[in-house]
C-alpha positions as a Python dict, from the first residue, in 0.01 Angstrom:
ca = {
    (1, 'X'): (0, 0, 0),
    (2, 'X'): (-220, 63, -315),
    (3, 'X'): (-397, 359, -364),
    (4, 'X'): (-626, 259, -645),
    (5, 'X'): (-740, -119, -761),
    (6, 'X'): (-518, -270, -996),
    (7, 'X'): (-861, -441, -1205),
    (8, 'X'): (-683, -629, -1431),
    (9, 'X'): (-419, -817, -1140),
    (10, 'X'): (-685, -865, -931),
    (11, 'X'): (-915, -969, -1206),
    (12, 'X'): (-642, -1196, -1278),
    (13, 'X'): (-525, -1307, -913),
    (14, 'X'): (-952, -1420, -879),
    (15, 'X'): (-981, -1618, -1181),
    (16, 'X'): (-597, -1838, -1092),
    (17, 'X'): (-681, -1904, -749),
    (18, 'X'): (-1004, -2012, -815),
    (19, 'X'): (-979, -2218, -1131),
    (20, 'X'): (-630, -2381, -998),
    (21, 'X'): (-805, -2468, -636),
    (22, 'X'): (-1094, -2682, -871),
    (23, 'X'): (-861, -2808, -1090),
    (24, 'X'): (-619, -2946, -770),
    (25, 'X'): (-949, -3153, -671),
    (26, 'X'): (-1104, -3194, -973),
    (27, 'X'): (-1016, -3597, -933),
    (28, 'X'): (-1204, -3579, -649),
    (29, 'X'): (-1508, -3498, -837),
    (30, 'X'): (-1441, -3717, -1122),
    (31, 'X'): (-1414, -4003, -956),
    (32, 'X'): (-1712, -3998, -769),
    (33, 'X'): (-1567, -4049, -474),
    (34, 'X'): (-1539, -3748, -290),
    (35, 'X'): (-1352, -3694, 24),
    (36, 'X'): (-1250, -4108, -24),
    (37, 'X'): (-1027, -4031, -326),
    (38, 'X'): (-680, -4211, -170),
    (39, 'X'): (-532, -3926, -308),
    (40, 'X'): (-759, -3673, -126),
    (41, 'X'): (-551, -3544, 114),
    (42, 'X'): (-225, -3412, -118),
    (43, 'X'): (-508, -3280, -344),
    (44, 'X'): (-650, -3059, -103),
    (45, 'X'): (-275, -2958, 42),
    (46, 'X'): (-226, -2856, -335),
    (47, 'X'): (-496, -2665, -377),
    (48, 'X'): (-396, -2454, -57),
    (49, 'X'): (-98, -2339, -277),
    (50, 'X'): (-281, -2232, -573),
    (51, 'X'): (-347, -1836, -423),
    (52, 'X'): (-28, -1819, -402),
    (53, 'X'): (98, -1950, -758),
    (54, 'X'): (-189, -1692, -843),
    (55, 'X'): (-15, -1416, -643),
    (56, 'X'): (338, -1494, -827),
    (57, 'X'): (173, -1548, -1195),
    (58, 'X'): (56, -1216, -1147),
    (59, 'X'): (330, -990, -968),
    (60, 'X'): (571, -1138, -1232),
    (61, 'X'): (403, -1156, -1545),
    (62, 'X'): (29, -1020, -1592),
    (63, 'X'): (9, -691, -1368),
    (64, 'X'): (371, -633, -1167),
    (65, 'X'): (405, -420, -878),
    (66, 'X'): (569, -48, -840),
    (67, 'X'): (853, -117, -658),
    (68, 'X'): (994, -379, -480),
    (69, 'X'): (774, -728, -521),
    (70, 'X'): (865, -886, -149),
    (71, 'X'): (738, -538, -10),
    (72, 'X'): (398, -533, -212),
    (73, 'X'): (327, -936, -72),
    (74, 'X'): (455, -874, 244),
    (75, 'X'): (761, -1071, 265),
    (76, 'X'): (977, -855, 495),
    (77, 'X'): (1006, -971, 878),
    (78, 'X'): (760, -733, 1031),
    (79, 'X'): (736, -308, 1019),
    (80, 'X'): (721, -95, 1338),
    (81, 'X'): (848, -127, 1689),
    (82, 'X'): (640, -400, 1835),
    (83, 'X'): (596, -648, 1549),
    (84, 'X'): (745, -918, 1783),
    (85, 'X'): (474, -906, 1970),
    (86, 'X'): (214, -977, 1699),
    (87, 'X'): (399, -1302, 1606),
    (88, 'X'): (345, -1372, 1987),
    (89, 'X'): (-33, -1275, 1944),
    (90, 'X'): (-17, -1528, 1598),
    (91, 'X'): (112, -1796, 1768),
    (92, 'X'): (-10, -1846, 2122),
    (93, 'X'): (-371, -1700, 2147),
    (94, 'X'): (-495, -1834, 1810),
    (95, 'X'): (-466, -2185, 1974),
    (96, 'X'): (-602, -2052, 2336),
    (97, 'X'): (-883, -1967, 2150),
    (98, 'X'): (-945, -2281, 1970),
    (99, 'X'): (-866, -2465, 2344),
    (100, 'X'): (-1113, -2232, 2474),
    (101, 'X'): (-1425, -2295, 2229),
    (102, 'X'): (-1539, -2634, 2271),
    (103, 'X'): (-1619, -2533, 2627),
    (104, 'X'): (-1824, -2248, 2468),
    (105, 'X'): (-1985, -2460, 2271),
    (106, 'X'): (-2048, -2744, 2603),
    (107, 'X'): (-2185, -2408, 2796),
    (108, 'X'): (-2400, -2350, 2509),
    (109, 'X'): (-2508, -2727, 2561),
    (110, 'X'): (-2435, -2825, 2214),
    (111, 'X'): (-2098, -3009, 2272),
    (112, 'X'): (-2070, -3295, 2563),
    (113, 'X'): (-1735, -3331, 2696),
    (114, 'X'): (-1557, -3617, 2867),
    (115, 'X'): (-1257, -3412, 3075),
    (116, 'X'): (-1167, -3710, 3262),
    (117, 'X'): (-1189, -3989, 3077),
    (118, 'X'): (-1086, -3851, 2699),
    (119, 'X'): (-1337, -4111, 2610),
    (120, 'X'): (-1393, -4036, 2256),
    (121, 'X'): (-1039, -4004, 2213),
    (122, 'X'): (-948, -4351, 2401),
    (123, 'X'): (-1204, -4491, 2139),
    (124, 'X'): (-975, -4391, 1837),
    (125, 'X'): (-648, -4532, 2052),
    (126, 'X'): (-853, -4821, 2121),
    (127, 'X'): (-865, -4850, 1734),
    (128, 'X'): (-518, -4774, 1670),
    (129, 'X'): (-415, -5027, 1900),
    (130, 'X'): (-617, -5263, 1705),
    (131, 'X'): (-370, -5221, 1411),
    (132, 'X'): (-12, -5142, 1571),
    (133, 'X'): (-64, -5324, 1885),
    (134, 'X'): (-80, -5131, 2211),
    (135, 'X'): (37, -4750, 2298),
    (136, 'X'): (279, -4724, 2608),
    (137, 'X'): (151, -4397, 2668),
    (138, 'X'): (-155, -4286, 2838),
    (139, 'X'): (-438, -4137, 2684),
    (140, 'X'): (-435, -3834, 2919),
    (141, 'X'): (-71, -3806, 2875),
    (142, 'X'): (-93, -3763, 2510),
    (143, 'X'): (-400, -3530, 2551),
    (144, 'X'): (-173, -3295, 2721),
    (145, 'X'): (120, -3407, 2470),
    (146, 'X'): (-112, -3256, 2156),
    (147, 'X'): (-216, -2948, 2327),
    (148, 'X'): (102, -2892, 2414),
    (149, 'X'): (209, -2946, 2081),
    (150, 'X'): (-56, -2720, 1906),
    (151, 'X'): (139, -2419, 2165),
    (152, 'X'): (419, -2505, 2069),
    (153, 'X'): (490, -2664, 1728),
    (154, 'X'): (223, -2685, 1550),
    (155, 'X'): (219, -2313, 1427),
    (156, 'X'): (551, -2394, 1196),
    (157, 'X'): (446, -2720, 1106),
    (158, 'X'): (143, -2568, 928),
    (159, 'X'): (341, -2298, 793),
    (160, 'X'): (435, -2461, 468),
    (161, 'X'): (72, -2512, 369),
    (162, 'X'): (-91, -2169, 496),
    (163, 'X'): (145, -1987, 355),
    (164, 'X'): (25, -2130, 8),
    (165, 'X'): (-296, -1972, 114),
    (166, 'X'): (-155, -1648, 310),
    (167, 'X'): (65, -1474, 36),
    (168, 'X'): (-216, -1472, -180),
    (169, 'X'): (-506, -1384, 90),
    (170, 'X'): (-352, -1161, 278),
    (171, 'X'): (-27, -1102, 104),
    (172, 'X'): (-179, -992, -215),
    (173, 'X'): (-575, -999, -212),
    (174, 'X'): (-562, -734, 70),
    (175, 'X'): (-371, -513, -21),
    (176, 'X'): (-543, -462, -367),
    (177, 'X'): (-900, -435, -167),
    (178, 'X'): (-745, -129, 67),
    (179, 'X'): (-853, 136, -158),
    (180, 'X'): (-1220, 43, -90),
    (181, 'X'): (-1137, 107, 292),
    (182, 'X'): (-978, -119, 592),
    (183, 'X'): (-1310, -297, 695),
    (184, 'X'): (-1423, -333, 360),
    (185, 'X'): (-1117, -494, 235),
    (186, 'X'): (-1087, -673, 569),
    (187, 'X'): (-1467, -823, 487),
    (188, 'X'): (-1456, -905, 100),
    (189, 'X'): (-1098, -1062, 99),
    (190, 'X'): (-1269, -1271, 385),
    (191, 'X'): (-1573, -1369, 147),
    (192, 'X'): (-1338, -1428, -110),
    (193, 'X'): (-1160, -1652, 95),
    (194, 'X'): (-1461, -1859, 242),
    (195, 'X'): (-1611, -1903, -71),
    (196, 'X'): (-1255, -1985, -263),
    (197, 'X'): (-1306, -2376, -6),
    (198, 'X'): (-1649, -2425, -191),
    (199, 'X'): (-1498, -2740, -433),
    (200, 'X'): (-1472, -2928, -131),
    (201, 'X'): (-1736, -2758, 122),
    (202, 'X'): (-1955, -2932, -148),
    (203, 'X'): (-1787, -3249, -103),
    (204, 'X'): (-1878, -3248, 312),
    (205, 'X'): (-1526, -3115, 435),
    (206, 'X'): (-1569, -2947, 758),
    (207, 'X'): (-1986, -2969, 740),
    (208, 'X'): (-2036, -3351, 615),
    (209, 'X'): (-2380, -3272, 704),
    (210, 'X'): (-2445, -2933, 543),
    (211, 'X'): (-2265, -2943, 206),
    (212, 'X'): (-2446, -2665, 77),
    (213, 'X'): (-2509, -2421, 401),
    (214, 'X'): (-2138, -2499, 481),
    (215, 'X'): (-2016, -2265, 167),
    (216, 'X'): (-2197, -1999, 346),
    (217, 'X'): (-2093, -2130, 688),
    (218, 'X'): (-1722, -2162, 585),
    (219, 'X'): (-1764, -1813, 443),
    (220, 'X'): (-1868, -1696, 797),
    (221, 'X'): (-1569, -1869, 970),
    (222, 'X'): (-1331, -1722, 762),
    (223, 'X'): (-1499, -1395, 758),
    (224, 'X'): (-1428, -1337, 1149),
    (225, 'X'): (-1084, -1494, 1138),
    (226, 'X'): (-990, -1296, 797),
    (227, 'X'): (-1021, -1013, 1020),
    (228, 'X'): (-786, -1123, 1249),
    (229, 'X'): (-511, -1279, 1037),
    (230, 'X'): (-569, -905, 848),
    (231, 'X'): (-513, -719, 1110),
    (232, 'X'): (-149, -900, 1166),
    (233, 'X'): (-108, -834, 793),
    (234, 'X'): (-162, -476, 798),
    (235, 'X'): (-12, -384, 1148),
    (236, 'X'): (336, -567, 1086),
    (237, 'X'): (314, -461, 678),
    (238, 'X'): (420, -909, 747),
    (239, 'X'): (249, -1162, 561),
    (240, 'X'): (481, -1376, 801),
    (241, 'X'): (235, -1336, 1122),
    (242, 'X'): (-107, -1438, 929),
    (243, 'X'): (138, -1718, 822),
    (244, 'X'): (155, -1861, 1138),
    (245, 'X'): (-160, -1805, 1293),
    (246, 'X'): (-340, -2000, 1026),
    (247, 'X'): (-99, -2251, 1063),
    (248, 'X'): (-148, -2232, 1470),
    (249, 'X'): (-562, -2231, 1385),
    (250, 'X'): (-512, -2551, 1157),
    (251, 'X'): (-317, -2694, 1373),
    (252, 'X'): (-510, -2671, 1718),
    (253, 'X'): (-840, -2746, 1506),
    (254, 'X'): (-858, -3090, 1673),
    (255, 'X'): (-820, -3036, 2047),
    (256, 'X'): (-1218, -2987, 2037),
    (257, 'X'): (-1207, -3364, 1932),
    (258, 'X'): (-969, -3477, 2198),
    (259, 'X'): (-1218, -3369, 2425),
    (260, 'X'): (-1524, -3517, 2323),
    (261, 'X'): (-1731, -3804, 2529),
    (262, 'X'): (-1763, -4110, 2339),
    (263, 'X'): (-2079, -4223, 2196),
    (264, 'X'): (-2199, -3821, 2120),
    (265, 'X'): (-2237, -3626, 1798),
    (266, 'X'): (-2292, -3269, 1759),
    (267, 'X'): (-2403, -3022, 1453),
    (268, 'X'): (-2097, -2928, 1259),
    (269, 'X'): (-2292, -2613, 1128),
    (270, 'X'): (-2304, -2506, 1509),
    (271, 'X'): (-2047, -2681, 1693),
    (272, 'X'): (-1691, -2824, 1660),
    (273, 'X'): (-1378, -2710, 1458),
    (274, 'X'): (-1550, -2455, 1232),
    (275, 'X'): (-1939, -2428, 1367),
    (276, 'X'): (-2111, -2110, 1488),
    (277, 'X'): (-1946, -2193, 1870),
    (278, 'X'): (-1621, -2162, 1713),
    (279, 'X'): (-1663, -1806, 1604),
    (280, 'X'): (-1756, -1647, 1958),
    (281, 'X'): (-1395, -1676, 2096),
    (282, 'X'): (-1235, -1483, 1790),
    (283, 'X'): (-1538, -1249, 1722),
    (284, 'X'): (-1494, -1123, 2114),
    (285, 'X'): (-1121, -1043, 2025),
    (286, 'X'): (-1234, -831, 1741),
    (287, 'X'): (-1467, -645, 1952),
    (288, 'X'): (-1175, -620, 2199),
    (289, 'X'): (-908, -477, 1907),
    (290, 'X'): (-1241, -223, 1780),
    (291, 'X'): (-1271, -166, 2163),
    (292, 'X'): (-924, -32, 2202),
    (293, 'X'): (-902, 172, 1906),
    (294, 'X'): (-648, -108, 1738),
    (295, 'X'): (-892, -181, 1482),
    (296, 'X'): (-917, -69, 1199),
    (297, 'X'): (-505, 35, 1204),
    (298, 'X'): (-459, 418, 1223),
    (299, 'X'): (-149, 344, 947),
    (300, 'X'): (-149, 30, 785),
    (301, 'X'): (195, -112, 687),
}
């Protein structure tokens, strides 16, 4: 790991990521048409690569690493004698806690759920079926199919994507930030990260009814879960298990909305995917990992 901040790579590293992620969805601004743009969605997939073309730019041509590259971004299979398990922890309880929010956030009485029915869900079936004619399966069946699926999966599915994002978050922007101290690194890369979603936070992705809070709100979210997919980072010296827990959190994002009752709405600044609910199950684990003297990491890798 670093032992002093490399200013000008990180300097560097800042200024890519951010200018590529605008200039991925910059059509989406231009045209005036938002989160609409047809092309929206392979926009916003692109920008999730632009940390890490910011990460390569500058390990290979502005500020290189001592030593081996794939070391200094994490690119080895894990460090240590348990790093199986933290794959385990990556890609099994990242989407127990995602199944286990939206009941956090019906407790809290600020999600209704429909565990019987799936009525919200039948709703967009009912739709579907509109268009492709009708789905031999039933909607319970496939609720169980998805969850399932988000176990299972989904993890490697998302890989491709969050690793665009991971080898420059974690596998590069953390590293550099270690000098400063674990929890300080942990926290800024985590700020840096939040606020790196702001070109289309502004455009209602994730808060559609908070643009502007939902910079700071996405900031929060991935504040709390920075510290997580961190702590994978620097106990495996892997950028591999922060890989696939974003990719398991992204892809078990949407079991709160199979489990919605039809004909409801809630706050997206304090419920659903990424609301203030959502950040109890993960911030408990932290306070767990602080509890049993596994975080901060004795010897980070």
């Amino acid at each position: 790991m670093p032992t002093t901040i490399d200013r000008k790579g990180l300097i560097s590293f800042l200024g890519l990521a951010f200018g590529l992620a605008w200039l991925a969805v910059s059509p989406l601004w231009f045209s005036g048409q938002g989160l609409a743009f047809p092309m929206a969605v392979p926009l916003m997939t692109a920008m999730m690569f632009a940390p890490t073309v910011a990460a390569l730019i500058v390990t290979r041509f502005i500020s290189p690493p001592q030593g081996d590259t794939r070391d200094a971004l994490g690119l080895r299979l894990g460090k240590g004698r348990h790093w199986g398990w933290y794959w385990v922890f990556a890609w099994l309880l990242i989407p127990l806690m995602n199944l286990v929010s939206p009941f956090v956030g019906a407790l809290l009485g600020l999600l209704q759920l429909d565990l019987v029915n799936f009525s919200a869900y039948r709703a967009l079936l009912a739709q579907a079926e509109a268009i492709s004619g009708p789905i031999p399966i039933a909607a319970s069946t496939l609720v169980l199919i998805q969850i399932a699926a988000a176990f299972t999966i989904a993890p490697i599915l998302n890989a491709i994507p969050t690793l665009g994002e991971e080898l420059g978050w974690r596998g590069y922007l953390l590293p550099q930030l270690l000098p400063l101290g674990q929890w300080p690194a942990l926290l800024i890369s985590g700020v840096i990260w939040g606020l790196w979603h702001a070109p289309v936070i502004l455009l209602g992705y994730n808060y559609p009814d908070h643009p502007v809070l939902g910079v700071l709100l996405m900031t929060g979210f991935c504040i709390i879960w920075g510290i997580l997919f961190g702590w994978l980072r620097l106990a495996t010296g892997s950028v591999w298990p922060a890989m696939i827990a974003h990719g398991a959190l992204n892809g078990s994002a949407g079991i709160t909305f199979l489990l919605l009752q039809a004909g409801t709405s809630y706050d997206s600044a304090l419920a659903g995917p990424t609301g203030m609910t959502s950040w109890i199950v993960p911030l408990l684990i932290i306070g767990l990992l602080v509890g049993l003297r596994r975080l901060p990491l004795g010897d980070p890798r």
